[in-house]
N, C-alpha and C positions, 0 to 999 in steps of 0.2 A: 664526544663524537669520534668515533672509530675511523681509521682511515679509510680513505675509498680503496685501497689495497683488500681490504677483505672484509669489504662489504659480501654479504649472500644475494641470493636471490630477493627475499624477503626486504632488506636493506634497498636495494636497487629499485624493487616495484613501490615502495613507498615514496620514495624519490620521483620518480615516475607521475605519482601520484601529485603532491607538491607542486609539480613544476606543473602538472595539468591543472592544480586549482588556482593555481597566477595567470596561466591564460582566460579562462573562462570569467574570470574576476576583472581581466583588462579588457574583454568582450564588451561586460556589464558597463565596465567605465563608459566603453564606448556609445553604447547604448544611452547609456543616460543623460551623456553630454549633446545630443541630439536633439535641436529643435521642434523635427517633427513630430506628429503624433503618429507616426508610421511609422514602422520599422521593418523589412523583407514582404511586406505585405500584408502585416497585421496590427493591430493598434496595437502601440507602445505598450500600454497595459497588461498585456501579453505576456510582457518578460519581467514585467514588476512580480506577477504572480511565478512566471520562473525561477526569479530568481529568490522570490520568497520561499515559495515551497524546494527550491534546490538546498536553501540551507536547514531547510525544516526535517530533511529526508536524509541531510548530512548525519545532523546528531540522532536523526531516529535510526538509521540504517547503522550510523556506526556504533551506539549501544547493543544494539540488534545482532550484529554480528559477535561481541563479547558475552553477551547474556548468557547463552548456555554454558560457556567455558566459565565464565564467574559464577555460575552457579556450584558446577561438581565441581572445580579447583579451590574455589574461594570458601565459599558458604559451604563445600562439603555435601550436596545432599547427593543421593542417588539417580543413575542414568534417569528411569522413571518415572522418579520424583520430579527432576528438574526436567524433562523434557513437559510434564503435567504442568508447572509451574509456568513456562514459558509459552505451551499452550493458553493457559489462563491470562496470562497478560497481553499476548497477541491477539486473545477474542475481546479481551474489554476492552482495545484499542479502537477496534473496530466497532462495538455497541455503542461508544458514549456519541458518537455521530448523531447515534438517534434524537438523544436528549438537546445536542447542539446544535443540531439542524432545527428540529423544533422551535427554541427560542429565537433562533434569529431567524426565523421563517415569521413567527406571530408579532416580536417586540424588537430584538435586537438588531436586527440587520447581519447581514452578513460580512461587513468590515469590522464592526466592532467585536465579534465573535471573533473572528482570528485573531484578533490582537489579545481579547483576554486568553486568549487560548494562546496565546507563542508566548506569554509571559508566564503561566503554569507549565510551561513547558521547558522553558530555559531553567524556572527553579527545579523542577523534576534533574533536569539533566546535571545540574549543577550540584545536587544532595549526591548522588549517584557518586561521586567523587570522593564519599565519604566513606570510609572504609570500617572503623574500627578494630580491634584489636587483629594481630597478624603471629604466622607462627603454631595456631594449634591445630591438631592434628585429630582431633576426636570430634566427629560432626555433632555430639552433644552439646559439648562444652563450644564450639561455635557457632550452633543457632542459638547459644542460650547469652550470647553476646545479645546488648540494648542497642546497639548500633543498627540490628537487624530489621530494625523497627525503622528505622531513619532510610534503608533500603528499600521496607515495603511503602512506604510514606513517598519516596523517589518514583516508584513504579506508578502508583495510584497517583500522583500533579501529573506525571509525560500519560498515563492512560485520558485523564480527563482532558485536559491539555488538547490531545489531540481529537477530542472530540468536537471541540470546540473548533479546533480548526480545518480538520481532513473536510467533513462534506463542504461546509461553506466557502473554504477558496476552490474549490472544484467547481462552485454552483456559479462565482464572480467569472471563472475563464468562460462560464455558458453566456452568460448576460453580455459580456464585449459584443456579441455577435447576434444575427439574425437567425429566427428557426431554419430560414430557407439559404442561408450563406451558406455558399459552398466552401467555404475556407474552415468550417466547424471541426469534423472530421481530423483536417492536418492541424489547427489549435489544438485540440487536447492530444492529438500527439506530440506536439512541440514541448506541451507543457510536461505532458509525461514523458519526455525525454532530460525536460529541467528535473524531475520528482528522482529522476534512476542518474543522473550526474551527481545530484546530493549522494547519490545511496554509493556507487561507485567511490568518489574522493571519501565519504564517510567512512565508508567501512575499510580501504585501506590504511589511511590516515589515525582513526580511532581506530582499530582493529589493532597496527603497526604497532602504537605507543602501550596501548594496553597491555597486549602480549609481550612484549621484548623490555619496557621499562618499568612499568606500574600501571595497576587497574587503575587507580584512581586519574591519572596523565590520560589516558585514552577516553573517560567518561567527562574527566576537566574541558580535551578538547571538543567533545560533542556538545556541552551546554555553550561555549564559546559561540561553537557551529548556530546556535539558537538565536544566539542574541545577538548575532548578526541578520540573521532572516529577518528578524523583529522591525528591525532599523530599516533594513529595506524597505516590507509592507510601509514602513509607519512615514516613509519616506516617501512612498512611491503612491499615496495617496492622489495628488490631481493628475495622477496619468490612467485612473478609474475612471476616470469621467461619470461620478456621481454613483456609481454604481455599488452594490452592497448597503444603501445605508438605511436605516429601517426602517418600517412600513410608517408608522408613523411616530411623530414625536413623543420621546418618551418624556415625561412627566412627571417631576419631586423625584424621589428616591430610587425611582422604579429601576432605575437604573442599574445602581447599586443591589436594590433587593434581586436581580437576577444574576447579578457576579456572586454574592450571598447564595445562591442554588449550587452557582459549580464549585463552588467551595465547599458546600456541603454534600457536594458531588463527590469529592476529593475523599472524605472523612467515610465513608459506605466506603469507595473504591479499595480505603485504607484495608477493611475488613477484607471485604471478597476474595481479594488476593492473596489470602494467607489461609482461605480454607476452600481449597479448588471445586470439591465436591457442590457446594452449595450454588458456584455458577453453573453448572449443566442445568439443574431446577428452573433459574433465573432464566438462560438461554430457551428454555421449552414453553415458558410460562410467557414470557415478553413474547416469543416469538409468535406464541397461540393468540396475542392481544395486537403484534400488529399485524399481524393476517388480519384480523377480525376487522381493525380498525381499516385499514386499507381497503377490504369489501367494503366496509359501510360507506366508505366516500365512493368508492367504483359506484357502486348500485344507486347512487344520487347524480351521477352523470350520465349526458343523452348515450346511444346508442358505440358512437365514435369514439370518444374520449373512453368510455368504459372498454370498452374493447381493447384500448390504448393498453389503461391498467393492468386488464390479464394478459397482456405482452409484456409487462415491465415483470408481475410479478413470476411468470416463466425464464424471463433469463434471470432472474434474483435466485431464482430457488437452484438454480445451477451451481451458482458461486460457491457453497462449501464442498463440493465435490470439487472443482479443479484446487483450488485454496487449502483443501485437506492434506492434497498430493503435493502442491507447488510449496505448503510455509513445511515442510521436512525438511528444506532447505536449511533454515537456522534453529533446528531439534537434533534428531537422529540421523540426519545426512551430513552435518556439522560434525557429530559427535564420532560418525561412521569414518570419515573423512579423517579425525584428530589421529584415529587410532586401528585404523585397519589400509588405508593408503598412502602411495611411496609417496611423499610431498615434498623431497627431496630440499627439505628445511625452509621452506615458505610456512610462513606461519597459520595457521586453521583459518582461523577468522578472513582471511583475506580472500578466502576462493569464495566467499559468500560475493566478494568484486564482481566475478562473471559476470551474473545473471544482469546486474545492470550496465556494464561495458558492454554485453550482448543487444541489450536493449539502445543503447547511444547507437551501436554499429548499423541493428537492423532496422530503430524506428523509422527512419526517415527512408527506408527500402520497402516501407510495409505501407506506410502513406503514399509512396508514391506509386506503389502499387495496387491500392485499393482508388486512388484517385484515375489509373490507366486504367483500370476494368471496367470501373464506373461510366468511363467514355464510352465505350466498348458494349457496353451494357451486360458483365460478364461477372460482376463481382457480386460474391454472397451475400448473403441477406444476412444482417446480426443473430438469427438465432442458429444460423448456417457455422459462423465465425467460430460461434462457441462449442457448436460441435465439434469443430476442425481443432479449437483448443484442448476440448478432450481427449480428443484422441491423439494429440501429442502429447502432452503430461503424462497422458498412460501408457505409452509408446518409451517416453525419457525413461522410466524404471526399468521396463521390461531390458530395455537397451544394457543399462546399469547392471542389473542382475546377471545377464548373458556375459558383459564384461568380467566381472568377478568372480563367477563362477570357469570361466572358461583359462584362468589362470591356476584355478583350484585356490579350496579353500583356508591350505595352510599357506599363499602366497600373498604380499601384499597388493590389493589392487591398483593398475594401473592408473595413473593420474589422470590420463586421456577419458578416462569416463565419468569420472567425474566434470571435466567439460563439455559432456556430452550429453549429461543428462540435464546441464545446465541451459546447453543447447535447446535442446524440443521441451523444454519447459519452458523459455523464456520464445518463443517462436509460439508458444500456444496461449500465454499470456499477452503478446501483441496483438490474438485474434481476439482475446474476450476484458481486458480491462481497459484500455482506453474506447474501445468502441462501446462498453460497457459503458464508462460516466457517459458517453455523447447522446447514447439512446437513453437514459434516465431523465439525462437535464431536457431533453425532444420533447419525448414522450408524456411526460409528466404533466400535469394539469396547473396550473403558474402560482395556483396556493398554496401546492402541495411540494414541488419544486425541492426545498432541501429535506423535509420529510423522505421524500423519497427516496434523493440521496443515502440520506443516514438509512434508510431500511436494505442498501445497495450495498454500506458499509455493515450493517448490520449482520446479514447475511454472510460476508466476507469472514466475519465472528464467528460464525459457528462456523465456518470450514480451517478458522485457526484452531478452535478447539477441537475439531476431530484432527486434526493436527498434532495438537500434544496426548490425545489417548492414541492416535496411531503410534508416537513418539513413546507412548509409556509403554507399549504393548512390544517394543523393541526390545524394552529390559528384560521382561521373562518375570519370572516370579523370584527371584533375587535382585531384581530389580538393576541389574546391570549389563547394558548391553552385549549382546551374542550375536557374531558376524553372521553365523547361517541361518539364524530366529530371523534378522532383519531382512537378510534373503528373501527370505521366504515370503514374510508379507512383505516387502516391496511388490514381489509379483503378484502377490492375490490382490494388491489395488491396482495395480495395472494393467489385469485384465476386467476387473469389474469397470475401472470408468474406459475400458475401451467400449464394453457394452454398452455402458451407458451411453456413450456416445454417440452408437450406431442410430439409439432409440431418436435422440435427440438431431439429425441431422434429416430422419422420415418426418418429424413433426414438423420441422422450419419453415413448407411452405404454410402451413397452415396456419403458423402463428405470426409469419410475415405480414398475412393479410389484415389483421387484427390490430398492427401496427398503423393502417392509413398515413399512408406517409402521404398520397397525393391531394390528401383536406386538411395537411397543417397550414396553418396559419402563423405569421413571428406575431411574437411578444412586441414589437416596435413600434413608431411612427410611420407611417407614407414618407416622414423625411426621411429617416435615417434608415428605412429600407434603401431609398433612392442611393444614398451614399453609398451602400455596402456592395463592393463588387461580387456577382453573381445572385446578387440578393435577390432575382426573378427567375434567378432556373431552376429545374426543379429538384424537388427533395430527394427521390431517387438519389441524384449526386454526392449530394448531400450527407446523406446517412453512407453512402457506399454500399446502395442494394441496389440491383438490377430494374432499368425502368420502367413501370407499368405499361 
């Protein structure tokens, strides 16, 4: 270790980082050494999922941050290439949800699903570590390394992995709570504040070690990061209070023959991911079947509840339009960042930090503000939110571009805008993803519940893969990035989902109404309504829409 004498920036914010994952860790102690089943005013349970999903997001966000650099530095492929590549595994991150929501929706439960899923997920992150041969210089002769195989085998356990675990501990933080609890809303912000703490400490921490000592030290410390989440969840079992566990008992093997699925999950994923072209098919073709499948259950419910559905599936079909704009972040905005801004020796990976340091700063500014309008009766309606997210995502580019440009384009761009495009991206994700899981897990019909989910994450999928063809289309036809190509379409999506946006904030009241928030009914008991504070006022509040 280097002396603190000349330490860089880069040195110092890792440090930084470190010393803030000791606090947060002595938090947790605190928390758990606690009697009650209350904590700030929410069930314990609460921060078992926090603090599960914080280390789940550590090793996701800190691979995530290295990925594209380990792509063109290590493995050699082209901007293009590996922007396609990255696109591809960011979309199947988000489809296997489908497949996992499912089964622990019919047979598994939703605790037993995260745990098989954080255990494919810690070996995923832990293969990752494996490097193979170092030193050549001819991107032939190093994809044609067998080690490469042991990388795509990495990607496809952490893709399945987290299929099994993303929708389902999202669906357990629903279930703590009543449909009609006014605390919903600030839960899954809390939570999603736990999800952007992992991603923050993650990706400096992994980012740090990866860049400055060895890939392999930065991917070692994210599977660590996993198997610590593991222990918590598996820990933090009776502060669930019965929750997640599966419909009904499973019976001889059945067990097993469903971990036997996502393992054979794992062995397809192993494919997919190494020939990108064939997921776009797969993405058109699922998507065309759970459209379908989703009408067929709508069209079997009474007039309300269906109604419900074509609100759920209007703010879903939104999700790869902001998602397409927002994952540039760890593609071609990464990439844009490595090698056309002043970084003044911070290392690339680490400014992926912002967006969820943005998010710890603003969440609890954005709850608390959605909970004072709600008083007020002034606060948007969810399809409102989402507009209002649009049109900052597409606002952060245009911003980015005007920066860049306005230095000229043989200068390097100023750092400042790159935090700034971080800025009104992570400001417009505050309006549309946690409010996003609250109205799914709401809205949703109580059988369909992590289906649903997973078609939320689903969704989220294809806006990663327009992600990596926005990301590929940066390379040009030599397939290597070009500062004034990237320019360019950065603006033309910036103005198209500001359009889209405009369209999307006229339709809101109409599809607010569709919502019926005021003939929900909780999934609960009379008793454990009676216990839940606010569990009688109305949903209005609730949701954070203006009241009937």
């Amino acid at each position: 270790m280097k002396p603190m004498s000349l330490w860089n920036e880069g040195d110092w914010i890792a440090a930084i980082g470190a010393l803030s994952l000791f606090v947060f860790l002595g938090i947790g102690a605190l928390i758990a050494t606690r009697k009650s089943d209350d904590f700030a005013g929410h069930p314990r349970g609460l921060f078992v999922l926090f603090y599960a999903e914080m280390w789940e997001r550590f090793s996701y966000y800190g691979m995530r941050a290295l990925l594209i650099l380990y792509l063109t530095k290590f493995w050699l492929f082209g901007d293009g290439k590996a922007n396609l590549i990255y696109g591809a595994y960011t979309s199947l991150v988000y489809i296997t949800p489908v497949l996992g929501g499912y089964l622990a929706d019919r047979y598994l439960g939703q605790r037993k699903a995260v745990v098989f899923g954080g255990v494919l997920l810690a070996l995923g992150h832990l293969f990752m570590a494996y490097e193979g041969i170092q030193g050549a210089t001819d991107p032939l002769v190093k994809q044609s390394d067998p080690a490469i195989s042991v990388f795509w085998a990495a990607l496809a356990l952490i893709i399945v992995g987290s299929g099994f675990l993303k929708a389902n501990i999202s669906v357990i933080v629903g279930q703590l709570y009543g449909l009609r609890d006014t605390r919903r809303d600030a839960a899954y912000t809390i939570f999603y504040m736990g999800v952007n703490v992992g991603a923050f400490l993650g990706t400096i921490l992994v980012g740090y070690l990866g860049e400055t000592i060895g890939w392999s030290w930065g991917f070692g410390l994210a599977g660590i990061g996993m198997v610590l989440g593991l222990i918590v969840f598996m820990l933090g079992k009776p502060a669930l209070k019965g929750q997640g566990e599966p419909p009904r008992p499973l019976l001889g093997n059945h067990e097993w023959l469903l971990y036997a699925v996502g393992v054979g999950a794992v062995v397809v994923i192993w494919f997919l991911i190494q020939y990108q072209g064939v997921i776009q098919g797969l993405l058109m073709v699922s998507g065309v079947a759970m459209l379908g499948y989703t009408l067929y259950e709508a069209f079997k419910l009474p007039k309300e509840p269906r109604e419900r559905m074509f609100a759920i599936l209007f703010l879903i079909a939104l999700n790869p339009i902001f998602w397409g704009l927002f994952e540039q972040a760890g593609g071609s905005l990464s990439l844009y960042t490595d090698r056309f801004v002043d970084r003044q020796g911070v290392p690339t990976s680490l400014f992926q930090a912002i967006n969820p340091i943005y998010i710890v700063v603003f969440g609890p500014v954005f709850a608390a503000l959605w909970q004072w309008l709600g008083r007020k009766g002034l606060e948007p309606s969810a399809p409102a939110k989402f507009g209002l997210a649009l049109v900052q995502v597409g606002l952060s580019f245009l911003v980015f571009v005007w920066g860049a440009r306005a230095v000229g384009l043989e200068a390097m761009t100023p750092v400042i805008f790159v935090f700034l495009i971080y800025l009104l991206a992570t400001t417009g994700e505050l309006c549309l993803s946690p409010v996003g899981l609250s109205a799914m897990t709401r809205l949703a019909p109580v059988h369909l519940g992590s289906f649903i989910m997973g078609a939320w994450f689903y969704m989220t999928a294809v806006g990663n893969f327009v992600a990596g063809k926005i990301g590929e289309a940066t390379g040009g036809e030599s397939g290597e990035m070009s500062k004034e190509l990237t320019l360019g379409i950065y603006e033309q999506i910036g103005w198209i989902t500001i359009g889209v946006a405009v369209v999307v904030l006229i339709l809101s009241r109409w599809v607010k109404r569709w919502m019926h928030l005021d003939t929900l009914e909780d999934r609960v008991t009379p008793a454990d309504q009676a216990s839940v504070p606010g569990g009688g006022e109305g949903e209005a509040a609730a949701v954070g829409l203006p009241k009937a």
